[in-house]
C-alpha positions in Angstrom: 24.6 13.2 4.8 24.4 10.4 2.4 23.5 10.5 -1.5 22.8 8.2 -3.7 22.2 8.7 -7.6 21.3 5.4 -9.6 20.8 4.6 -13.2 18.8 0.9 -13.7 18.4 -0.4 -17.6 15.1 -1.9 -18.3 13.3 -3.2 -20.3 9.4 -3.8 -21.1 7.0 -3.8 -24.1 5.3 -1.1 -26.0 3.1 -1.5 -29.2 4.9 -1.5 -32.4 5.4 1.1 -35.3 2.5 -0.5 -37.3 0.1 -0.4 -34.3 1.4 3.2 -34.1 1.0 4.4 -37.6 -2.3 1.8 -38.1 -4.3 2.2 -34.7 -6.1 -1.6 -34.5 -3.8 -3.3 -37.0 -2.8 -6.8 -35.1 -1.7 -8.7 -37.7 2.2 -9.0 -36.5 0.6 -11.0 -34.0 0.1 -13.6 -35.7 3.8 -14.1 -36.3 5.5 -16.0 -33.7 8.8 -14.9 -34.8 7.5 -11.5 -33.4 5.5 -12.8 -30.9 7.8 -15.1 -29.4 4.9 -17.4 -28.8 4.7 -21.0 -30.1 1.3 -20.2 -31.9 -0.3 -17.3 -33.7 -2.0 -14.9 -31.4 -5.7 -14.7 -32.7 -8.2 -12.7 -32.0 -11.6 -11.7 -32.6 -14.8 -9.2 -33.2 -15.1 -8.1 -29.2 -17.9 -9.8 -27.5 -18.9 -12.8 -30.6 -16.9 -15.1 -28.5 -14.7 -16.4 -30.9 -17.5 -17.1 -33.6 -16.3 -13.9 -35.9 -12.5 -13.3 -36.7 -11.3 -9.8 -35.6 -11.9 -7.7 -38.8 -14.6 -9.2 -40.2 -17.3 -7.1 -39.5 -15.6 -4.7 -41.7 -14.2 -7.6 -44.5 -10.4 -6.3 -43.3 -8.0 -9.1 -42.8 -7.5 -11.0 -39.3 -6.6 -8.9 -36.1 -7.3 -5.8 -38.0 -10.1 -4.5 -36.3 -12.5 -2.4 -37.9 -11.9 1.9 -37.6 -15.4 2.0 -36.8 -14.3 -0.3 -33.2 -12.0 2.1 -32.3 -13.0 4.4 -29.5 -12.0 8.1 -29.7 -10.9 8.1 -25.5 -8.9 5.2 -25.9 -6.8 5.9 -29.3 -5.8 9.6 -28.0 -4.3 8.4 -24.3 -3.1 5.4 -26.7 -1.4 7.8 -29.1 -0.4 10.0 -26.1 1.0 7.4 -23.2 3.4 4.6 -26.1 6.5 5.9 -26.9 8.2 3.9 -30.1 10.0 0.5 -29.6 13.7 1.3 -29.9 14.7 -2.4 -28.8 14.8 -5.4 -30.7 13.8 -6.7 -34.5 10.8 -4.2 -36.6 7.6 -5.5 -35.9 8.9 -7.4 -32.3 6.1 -6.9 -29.6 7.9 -8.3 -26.8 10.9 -6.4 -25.0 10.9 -4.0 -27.7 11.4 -0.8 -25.5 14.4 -0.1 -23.0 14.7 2.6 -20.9 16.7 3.8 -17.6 14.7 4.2 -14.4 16.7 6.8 -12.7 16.7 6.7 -9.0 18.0 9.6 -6.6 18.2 9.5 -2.6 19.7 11.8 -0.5 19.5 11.8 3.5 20.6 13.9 6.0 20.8 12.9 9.8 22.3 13.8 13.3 22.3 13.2 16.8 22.2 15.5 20.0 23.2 14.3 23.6 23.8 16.0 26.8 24.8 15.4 29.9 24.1 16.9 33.3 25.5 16.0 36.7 23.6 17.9 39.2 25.1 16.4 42.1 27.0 13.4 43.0 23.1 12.0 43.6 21.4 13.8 40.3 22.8 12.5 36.9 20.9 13.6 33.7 20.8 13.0 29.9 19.2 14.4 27.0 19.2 13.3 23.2 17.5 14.4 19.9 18.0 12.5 16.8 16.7 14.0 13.4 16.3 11.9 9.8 14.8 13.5 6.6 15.0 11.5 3.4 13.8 12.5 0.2 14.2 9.9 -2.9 12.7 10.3 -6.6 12.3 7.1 -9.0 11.1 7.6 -12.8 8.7 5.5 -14.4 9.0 4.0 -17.8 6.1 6.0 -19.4 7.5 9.9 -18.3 5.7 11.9 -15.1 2.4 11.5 -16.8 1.5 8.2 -18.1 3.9 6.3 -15.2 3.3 3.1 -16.0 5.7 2.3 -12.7 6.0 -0.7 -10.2 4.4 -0.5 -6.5 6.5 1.2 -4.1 8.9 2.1 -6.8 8.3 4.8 -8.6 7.2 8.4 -7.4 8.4 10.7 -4.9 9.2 9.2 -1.5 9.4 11.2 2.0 10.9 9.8 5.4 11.5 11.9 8.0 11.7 10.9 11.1 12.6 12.4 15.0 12.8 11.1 18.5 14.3 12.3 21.8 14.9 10.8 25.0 15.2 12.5 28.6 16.6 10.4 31.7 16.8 11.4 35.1 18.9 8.8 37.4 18.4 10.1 40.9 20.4 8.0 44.0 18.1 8.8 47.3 20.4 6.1 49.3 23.4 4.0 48.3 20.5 1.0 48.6 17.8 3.2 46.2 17.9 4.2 43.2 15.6 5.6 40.6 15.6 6.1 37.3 12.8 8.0 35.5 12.8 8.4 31.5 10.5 10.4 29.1 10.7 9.6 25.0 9.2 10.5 22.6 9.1 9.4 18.6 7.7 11.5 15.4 7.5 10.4 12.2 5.8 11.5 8.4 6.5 8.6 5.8 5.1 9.2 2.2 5.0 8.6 -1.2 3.5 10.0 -4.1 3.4 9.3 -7.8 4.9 11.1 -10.9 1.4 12.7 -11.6 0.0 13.1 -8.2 -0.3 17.1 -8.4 -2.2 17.1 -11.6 -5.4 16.9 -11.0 -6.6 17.8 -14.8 -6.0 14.3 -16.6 -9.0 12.6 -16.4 -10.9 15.6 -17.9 -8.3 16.1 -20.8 -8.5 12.6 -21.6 -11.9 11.9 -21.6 -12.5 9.7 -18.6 -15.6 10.5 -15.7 -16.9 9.0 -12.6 -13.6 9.3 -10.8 -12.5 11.0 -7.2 -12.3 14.8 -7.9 -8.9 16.4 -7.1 -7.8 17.0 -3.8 -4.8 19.2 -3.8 -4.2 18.2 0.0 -4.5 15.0 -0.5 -2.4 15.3 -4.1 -4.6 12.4 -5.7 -4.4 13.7 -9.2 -3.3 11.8 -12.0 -4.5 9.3 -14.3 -6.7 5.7 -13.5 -4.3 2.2 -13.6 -5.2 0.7 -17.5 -3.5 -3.1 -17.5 -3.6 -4.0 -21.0 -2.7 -7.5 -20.8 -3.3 -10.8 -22.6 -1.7 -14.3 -22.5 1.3 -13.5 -25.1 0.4 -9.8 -25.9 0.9 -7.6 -22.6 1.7 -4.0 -23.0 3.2 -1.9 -20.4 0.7 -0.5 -17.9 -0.9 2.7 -18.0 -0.9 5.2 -15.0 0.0 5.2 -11.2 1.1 2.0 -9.2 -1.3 0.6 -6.4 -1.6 2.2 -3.0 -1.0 5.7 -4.1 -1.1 8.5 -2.7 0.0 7.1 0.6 1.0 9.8 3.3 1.5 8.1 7.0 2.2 9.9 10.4 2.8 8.2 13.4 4.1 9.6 16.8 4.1 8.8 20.3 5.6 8.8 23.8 6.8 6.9 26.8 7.2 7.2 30.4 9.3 4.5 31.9 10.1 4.5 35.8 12.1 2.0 37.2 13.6 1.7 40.7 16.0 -0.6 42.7 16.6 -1.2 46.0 18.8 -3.8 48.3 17.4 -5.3 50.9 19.7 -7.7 52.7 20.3 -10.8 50.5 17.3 -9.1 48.0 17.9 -7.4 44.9 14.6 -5.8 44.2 13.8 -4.1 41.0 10.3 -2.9 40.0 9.2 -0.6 37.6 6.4 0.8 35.1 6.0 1.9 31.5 3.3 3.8 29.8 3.3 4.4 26.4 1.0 5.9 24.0 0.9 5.3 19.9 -1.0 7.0 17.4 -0.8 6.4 13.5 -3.2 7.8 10.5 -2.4 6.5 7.0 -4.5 7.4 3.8 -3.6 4.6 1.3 -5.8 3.1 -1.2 -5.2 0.8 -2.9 -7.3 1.8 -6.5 -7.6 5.9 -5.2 -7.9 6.9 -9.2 -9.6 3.1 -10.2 -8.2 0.6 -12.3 -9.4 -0.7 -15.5 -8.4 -4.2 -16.5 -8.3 -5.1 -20.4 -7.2 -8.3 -20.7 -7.7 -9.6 -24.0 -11.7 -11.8 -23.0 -13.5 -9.7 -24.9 -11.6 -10.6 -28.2 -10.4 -14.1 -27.3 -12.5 -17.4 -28.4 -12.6 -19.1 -25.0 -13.5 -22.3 -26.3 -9.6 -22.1 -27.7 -6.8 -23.5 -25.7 -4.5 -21.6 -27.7 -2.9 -17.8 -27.4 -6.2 -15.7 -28.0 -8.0 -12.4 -27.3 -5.7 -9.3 -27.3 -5.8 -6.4 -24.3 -5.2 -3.9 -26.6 -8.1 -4.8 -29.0 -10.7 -4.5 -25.8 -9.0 -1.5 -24.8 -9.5 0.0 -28.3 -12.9 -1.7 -28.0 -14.0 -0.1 -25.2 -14.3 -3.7 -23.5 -13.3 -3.6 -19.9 -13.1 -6.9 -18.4 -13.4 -5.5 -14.9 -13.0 -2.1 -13.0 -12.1 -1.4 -9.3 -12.5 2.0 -7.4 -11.2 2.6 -3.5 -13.4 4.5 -1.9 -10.2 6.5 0.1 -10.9 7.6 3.7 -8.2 8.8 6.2 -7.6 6.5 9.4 -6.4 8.2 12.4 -6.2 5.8 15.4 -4.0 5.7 18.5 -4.1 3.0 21.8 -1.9 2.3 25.2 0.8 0.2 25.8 1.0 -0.3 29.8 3.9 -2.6 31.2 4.7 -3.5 35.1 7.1 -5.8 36.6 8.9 -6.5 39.8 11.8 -8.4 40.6 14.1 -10.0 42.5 17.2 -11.6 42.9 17.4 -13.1 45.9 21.1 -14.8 47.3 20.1 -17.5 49.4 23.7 -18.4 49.7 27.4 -17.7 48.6 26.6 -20.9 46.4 22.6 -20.0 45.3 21.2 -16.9 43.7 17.3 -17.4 42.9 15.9 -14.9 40.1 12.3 -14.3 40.8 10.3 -11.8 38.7 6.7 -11.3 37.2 5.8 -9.1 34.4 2.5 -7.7 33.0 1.3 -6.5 30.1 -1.9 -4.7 29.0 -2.7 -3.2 25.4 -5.8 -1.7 24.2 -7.3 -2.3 21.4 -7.0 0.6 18.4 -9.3 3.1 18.8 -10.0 5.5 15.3 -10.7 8.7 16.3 -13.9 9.0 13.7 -15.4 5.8 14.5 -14.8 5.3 10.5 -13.7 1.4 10.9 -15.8 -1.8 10.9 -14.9 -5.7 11.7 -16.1 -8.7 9.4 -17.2 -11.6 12.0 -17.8 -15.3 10.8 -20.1 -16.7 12.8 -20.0 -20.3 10.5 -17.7 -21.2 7.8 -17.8 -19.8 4.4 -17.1 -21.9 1.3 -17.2 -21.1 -2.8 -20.2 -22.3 -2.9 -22.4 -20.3 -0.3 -23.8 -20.8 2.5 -22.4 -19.5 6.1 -23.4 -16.4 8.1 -21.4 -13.5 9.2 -21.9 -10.2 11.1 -20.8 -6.8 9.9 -20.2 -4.5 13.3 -20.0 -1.0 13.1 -19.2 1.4 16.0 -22.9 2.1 17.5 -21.5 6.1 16.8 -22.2 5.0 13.2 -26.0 4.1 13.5 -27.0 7.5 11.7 -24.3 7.0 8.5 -26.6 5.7 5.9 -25.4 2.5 4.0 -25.9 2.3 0.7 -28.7 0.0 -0.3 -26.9 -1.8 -2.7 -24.3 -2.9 -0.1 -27.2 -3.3 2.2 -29.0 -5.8 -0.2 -25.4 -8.3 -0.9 -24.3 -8.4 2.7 -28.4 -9.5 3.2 -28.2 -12.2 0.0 -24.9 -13.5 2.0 -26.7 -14.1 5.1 -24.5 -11.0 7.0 -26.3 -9.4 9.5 -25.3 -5.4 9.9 -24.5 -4.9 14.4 -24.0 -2.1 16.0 -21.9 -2.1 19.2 -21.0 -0.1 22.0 -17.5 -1.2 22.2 -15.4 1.2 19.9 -12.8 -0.3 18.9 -14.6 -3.7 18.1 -12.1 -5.5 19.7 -11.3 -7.1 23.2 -8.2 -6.6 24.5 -6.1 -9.4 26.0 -5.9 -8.9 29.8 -4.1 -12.2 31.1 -0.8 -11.3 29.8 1.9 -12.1 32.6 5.0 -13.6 32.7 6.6 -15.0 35.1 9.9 -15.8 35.3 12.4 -17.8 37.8 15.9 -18.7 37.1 
């Protein structure tokens, strides 16, 4: 049993008191002994491309936008997700907010082995070994506004179990065989601070998102980067790539037998081994909204402009992604042989002879749900090329989108179907030999 409790100091940025107590007031951006910045961080009315100052659609002073501006969604998760800064000078909106990401693991583990001697020919072996882990990390914003890193923060699950059975049987003092069986289990996941409430994006206002799946335990909020060149605020909701629960097992059989032959040592032997794996893990499952300070920035300006906050208040998304999540389940064999032998020539010369072979099949997924991009020329920035999109020919009657259907035509990618279900071809040349 091991356990481990941690306490980490950190330290990040949150929007000041004034931003607090005056939703769209910017104006202690233009300090730069608050900023940190070598120039004033200016911004302006979203979408006039730097022609109007922020505020002056209203007549209130620059980087105070307008109440009107101010969308109802955004200024109750605003008001709901920032704590207060309780770091640094009043009015500082750069590492203005510590806090303590607590971590806590705790493993337990153990091994099991027996052993058997039938007879002075039989000789046995069993073993089990067993590993559960369990480990918790907090995020800077509290279990429902996150706001943690990628693969650190959440709920984290690895358990893993294996055992091994080996039978060494002697049929002459010249033969011997040893046959062995194994086989490997394991559940790896991770989950983030909100994933079992699947009632945020109604409360808050937000739509067009994955419904709940309690089995899948998607719930939670949508990522909201607020960032801007000098005005970053910590980021809203879960990391990337969550929920992500992974299983995996497989098993072995492995046979290998040697037998003296004069002035030949001969070993040969097989293994067979099969693997299968299913991971659900995208990488935007509840979308991401990106509102990086474009909207309000004058991009003619090569100086600090445009703040993330402002678009976010805005409504001004610079971008959006959305995963659409589906669950992979796919498996293929591992086949070796070999054969060997060490052969004394003399008292003096010992020649090592052996060839080995290897053959692995390509990964099949058990739905058919998995696709290969093939360039048939190059493709550059500025067009041109063709490519190939192949889909399992089990996959003909799953209608595509015509959207989809229209870009891959406009970038000269032909849609195939093929009969080959893993889209792949195996390699089947792979032998070694070896001599010594």
């Amino acid at each position: 049993g091991n356990r481990i409790i941690q306490d980490t100091p950190q330290l990040t940025q949150v929007p000041t008191a004034l931003m607090h107590s005056s939703p769209g007031n910017f104006s202690e951006l233009l300090n730069t002994a608050l900023t940190g910045q070598s120039t004033p961080i200016l911004a302006y009315e979203p979408n006039s491309g730097g022609a109007h100052p922020l505020g002056s659609a209203c007549g209130n002073p620059q980087n105070v936008m307008c109440a009107s501006e101010i969308s109802p969604v955004a200024l109750k998760l605003f008001q709901a997700a920032y704590p207060l800064p309780n770091n640094g000078t009043v009015g500082q909106t750069y590492n203005n907010f510590t806090w303590t990401q607590a971590t806590t693991d705790s493993t337990n583990q153990f091994d099991v082995r027996a052993d058997f001697n039938l007879s002075q020919s039989d000789q046995m072996f069993w073993r089990g070994s067993y590993s559960k882990e369990g480990r918790t990390v907090t995020a800077p914003l509290g279990p429902i506004f996150d706001g943690g890193g990628t693969f650190d923060d959440g709920t984290f699950t690895n358990n893993g179990k294996n055992m091994v059975f080996s039978w060494n049987h002697v049929f002459t003092p010249t033969l011997i065989n040893q046959a062995r069986f194994g086989y490997d289990n394991g559940y790896f996941d991770w989950f983030g601070q909100a994933a079992n409430n699947g009632t945020l994006d109604a409360q808050y206002g937000l739509g067009g998102l994955p419904p709940y799946n309690p089995a899948l335990q998607n719930g939670g909020l949508p990522i909201l980067q607020l960032g801007s060149t000098g005005a970053g605020w910590q980021t809203i909701g879960p990391p990337y790539f969550e929920p992500s629960p992974e299983h995996q097992n497989g098993y072995q059989i492995v046979d290998d037998v040697s037998k003296v032959l004069g002035n030949h040592s001969l070993k040969f032997g097989v293994s067979f081994q099969n693997i299968r794996y299913s991971a659900y893990q995208p990488g935007t499952g509840n979308g991401v909204y990106y509102f990086n300070g474009n909207l309000t920035s004058n991009p003619a300006s090569s100086n600090h402009t445009g703040v993330g906050l402002a678009d976010f208040f805005a409504d001004q998304m610079a971008g959006g992604n959305l995963s659409q999540p589906a669950q992979s389940e796919s498996g293929q064999w591992a086949d070796a042989y070999y054969l060997q032998d060490d052969w004394k020539v003399s008292t003096r010369l010992t020649l090592n002879l052996g060839i080995r072979y290897d053959y692995t099949t390509a990964p099949i997924e058990v739905n058919d749900r998995q696709a290969e991009f093939n360039v048939v020329s190059g493709f550059n920035v500025a067009g041109g090329g063709v490519g190939q999109y192949i889909l399992p020919n089990s996959q003909r009657s799953v209608p595509l989108a015509p959207l989809y259907t229209t870009a891959l035509a406009a970038s000269n990618i032909s849609i195939l179907y093929s009969s080959n279900r893993s889209l792949m071809n195996p390699q089947k040349l792979k032998f070694a030999p070896r001599i010594g």
